[in-house]
N, C-alpha and C positions, 0 to 999 in steps of 0.2 A: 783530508780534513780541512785544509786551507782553502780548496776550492771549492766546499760545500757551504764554509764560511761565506766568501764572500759570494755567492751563490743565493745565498739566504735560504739556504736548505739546510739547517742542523736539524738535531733531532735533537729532544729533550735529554735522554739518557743514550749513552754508550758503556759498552761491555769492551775492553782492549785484555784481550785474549793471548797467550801465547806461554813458552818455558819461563822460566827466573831467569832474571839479569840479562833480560834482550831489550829495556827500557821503555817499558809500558808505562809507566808512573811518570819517568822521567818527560816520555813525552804528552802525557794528559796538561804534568802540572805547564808545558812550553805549548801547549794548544791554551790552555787558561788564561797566560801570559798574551796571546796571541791575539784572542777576544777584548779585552781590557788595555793593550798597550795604547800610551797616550800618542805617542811618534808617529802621527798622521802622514806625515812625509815623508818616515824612514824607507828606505833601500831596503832594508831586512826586517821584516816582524817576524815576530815580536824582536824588538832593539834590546830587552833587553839592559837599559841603561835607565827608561824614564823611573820615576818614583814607584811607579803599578806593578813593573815587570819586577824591580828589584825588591817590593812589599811581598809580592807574591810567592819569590824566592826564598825570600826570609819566613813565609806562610805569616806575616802578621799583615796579611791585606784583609781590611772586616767584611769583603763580597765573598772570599776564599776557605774554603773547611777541609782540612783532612782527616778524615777518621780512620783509623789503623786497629787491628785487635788490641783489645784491653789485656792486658798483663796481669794473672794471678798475682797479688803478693811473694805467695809463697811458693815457688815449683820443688817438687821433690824430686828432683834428677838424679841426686848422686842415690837414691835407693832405687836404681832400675827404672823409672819409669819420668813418665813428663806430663804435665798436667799443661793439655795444649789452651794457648790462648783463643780466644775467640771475641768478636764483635755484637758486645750485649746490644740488648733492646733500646736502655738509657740514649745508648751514641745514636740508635737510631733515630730519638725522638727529639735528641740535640740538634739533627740533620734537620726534622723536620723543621722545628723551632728556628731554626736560620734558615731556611727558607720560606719562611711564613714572612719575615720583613723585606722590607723595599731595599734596592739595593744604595748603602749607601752613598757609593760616587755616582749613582744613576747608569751604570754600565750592567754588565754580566756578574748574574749569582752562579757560583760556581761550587763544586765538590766533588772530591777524590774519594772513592770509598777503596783503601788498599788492600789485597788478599780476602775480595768479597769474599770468597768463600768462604769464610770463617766467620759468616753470619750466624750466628743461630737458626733454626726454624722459625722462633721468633720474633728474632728480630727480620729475618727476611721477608717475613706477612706483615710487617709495620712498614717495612720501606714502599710494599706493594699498593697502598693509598697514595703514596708521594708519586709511581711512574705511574699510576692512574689518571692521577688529577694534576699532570705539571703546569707550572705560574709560567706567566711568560718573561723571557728571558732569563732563563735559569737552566743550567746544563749541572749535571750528575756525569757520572766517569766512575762503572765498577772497572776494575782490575785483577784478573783473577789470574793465574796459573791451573788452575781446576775448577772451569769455569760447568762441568760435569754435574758437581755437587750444588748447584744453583736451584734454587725453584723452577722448573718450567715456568712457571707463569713469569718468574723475574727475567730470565731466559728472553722468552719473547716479547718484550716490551723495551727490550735494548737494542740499539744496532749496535751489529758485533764485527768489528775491528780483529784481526788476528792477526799477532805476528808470529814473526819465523825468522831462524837463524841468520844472520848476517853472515856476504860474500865476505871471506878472508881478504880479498883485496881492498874490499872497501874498510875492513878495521884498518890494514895495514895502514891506507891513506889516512885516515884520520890519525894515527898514532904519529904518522912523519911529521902534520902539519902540528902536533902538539912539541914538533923538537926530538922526538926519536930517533937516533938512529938507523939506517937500512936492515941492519942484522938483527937488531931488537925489536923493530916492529914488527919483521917477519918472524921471530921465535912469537910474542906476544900472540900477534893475531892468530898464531896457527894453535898455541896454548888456550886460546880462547872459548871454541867450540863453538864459535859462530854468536859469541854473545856479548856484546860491549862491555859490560857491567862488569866482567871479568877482566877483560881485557885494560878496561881503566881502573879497576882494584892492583893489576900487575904495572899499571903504570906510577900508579901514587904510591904503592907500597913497592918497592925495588926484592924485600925479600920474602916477598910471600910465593911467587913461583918457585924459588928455588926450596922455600919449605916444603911447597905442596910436592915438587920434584922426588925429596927427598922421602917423603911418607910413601909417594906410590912405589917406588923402587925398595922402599922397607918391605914394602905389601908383598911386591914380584918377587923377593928374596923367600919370604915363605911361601910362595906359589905353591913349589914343586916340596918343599919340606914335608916330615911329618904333622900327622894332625895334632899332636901335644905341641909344636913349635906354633903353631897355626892360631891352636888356644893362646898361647902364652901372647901373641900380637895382638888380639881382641884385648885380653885383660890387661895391656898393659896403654891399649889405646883408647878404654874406657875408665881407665883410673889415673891417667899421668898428668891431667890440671888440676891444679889445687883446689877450685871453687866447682860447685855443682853447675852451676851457669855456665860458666868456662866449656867445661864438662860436655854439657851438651850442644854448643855453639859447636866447638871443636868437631864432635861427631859427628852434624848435620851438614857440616861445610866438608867434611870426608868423604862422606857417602855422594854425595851429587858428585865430588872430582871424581872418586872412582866410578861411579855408574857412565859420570861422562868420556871417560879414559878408555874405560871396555867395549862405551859404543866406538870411540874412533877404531880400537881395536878391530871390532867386526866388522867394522867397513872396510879394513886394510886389509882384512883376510879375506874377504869377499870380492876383491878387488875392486870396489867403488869407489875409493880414493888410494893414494897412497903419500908415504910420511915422507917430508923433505928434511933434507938434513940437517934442518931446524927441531924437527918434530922432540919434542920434552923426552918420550919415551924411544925413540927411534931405535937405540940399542939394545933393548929388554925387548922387541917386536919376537926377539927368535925361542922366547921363553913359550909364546902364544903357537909354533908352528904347528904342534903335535894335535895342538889343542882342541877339540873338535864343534864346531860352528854351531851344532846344535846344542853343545852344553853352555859355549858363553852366553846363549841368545838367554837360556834359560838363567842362567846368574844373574845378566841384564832385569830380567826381568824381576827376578827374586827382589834383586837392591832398587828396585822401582818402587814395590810392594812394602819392603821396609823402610824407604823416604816417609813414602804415604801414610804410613801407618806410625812412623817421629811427627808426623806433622799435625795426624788429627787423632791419636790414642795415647794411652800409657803402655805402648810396646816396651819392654823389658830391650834394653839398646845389647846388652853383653850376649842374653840366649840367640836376638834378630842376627847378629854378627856371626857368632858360632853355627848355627843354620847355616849362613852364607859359605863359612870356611869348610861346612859338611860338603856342600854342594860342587865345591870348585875342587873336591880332592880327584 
């Protein structure tokens, strides 16, 4: 991106493609930074320090827009279902409206559109006049995780960026230079799943691994259980926070650990990696031995199916879960 910069080769829009919490966003808004940094002579751009980079960061730079999905008022989570957000037409015609004026410090008009995917239809045929007709000096940056659900036509009018999982060695390094210790960095970065965003969640927050530790090895404890023990863990893991937000934050942040847990699993059974004696789960591995390849792949994919469908329906979270616990008996 830096060498297309100074290249003078950008494109008007980009599409940064790839799973959650591999820092797509993180780095649109440090390419943004990068375009507008004032530190003509800095060593590193974006620095990072001048006034632009640090307004940008704060997001109250007036060249700079983020549009994120609009929030219902009202979600009805704790009755079964979830009323998914999505990015109206309005934010769309907000977007347009700030890019219709000149840039105030005379630099780069910029905008983040987060979790495209959760355009509307129409709002995504209103954004489709804006990568038609772009002003000059003006960059857009969708960011999707299911970049699938996109209009074709939105589709091809982006270059598409894609990431992918990050080396374990290279999280390790960056956790050491944030002050890590050797043993921590290498639990963290191997807990990570090849995805920063995780990885410095478990660094900022000290006890949310050992939470998340502590739910999956709840989980592995009913693995082998009966199917009424099996129930009892869905119901008591869809009703145990007090607020209906909670509620569903809680279970959406569940389901991605375990979907991500089961895939290290069938990689370890497969033998395409194997767990160091760091590895969170390393000791529950031998609950997995009997277990046969073609039904985890098929649970894999079950709990893919249910993310999906928390993220853009009113899936019923306690029946989506109990399915799941049918499936793994």
């Amino acid at each position: 991106m830096k060498k297309t910069f100074e290249g003078n080769r950008l494109s008007h829009a980009y599409l940064f493609c790839g799973l959650e919490l591999l820092g797509k966003k993180t780095l649109a808004q440090e390419f943004i930074k990068l375009l507008n940094c004032q530190e003509e002579k800095a060593e590193k751009k974006p620095c990072g320090n001048c006034n632009y980079c640090k307004m940008i960061e704060k997001r109250s730079y007036p060249d700079f827009l983020l549009i994120e999905p609009d929030k219902p008022p009202h979600q009805n989570i704790g009755s079964g279902g979830k009323e998914s957000d999505s990015i109206q037409i309005f934010q769309i015609r907000e977007l347009q409206h700030f890019l219709s004026f000149r840039s105030y410090y005379g630099q780069w008009k910029a905008a983040i559109i987060d979790n495209a995917e959760k355009m509307t239809k129409d709002s995504q045929s209103c954004l489709l006049k804006t990568l038609e007709e772009p002003k000059e000096k003006t960059i857009l940056i969708l960011v999707s995780s299911y970049p699938d659900l996109l209009l074709a036509t939105i589709y091809s009018r982006c270059q598409t960026v894609k990431f992918f999982p990050v080396k374990r060695e290279d999280i390790k390094k960056y956790l050491l230079k944030q002050g890590t210790d050797e043993k921590k960095a290498e639990l963290l970065a191997e807990s990570s799943q090849g995805r920063p965003g995780r990885a410095i969640s478990f660094f900022r927050e000290p006890d949310l691994l050992e939470k998340e530790g502590q739910l999956l090895k709840k989980f592995l404890s009913v693995f082998r259980s009966d199917i009424a023990s099996r129930f009892e863990f869905v119901k008591n893991l869809t009703s145990s926070d007090p607020s209906p937000s909670a509620k569903g934050e809680g279970l959406d942040k569940f389901l991605l650990l375990l979907e991500g847990d089961l895939r290290s699993i069938l990689l370890f059974k497969t033998k395409a990696t194997r767990p160091s004696d760091f590895y969170l789960l390393a000791s529950s591995l031998k609950e997995f031995d009997s277990y046969p390849i073609s039904k985890l792949e098929k649970s894999i994919k079950l709990l893919e199916n249910i993310i999906f469908q928390r993220t853009f329906t009113n899936i019923n979270p306690r029946l989506a879960l109990e399915l799941l616990m049918l499936e793994i008996e």
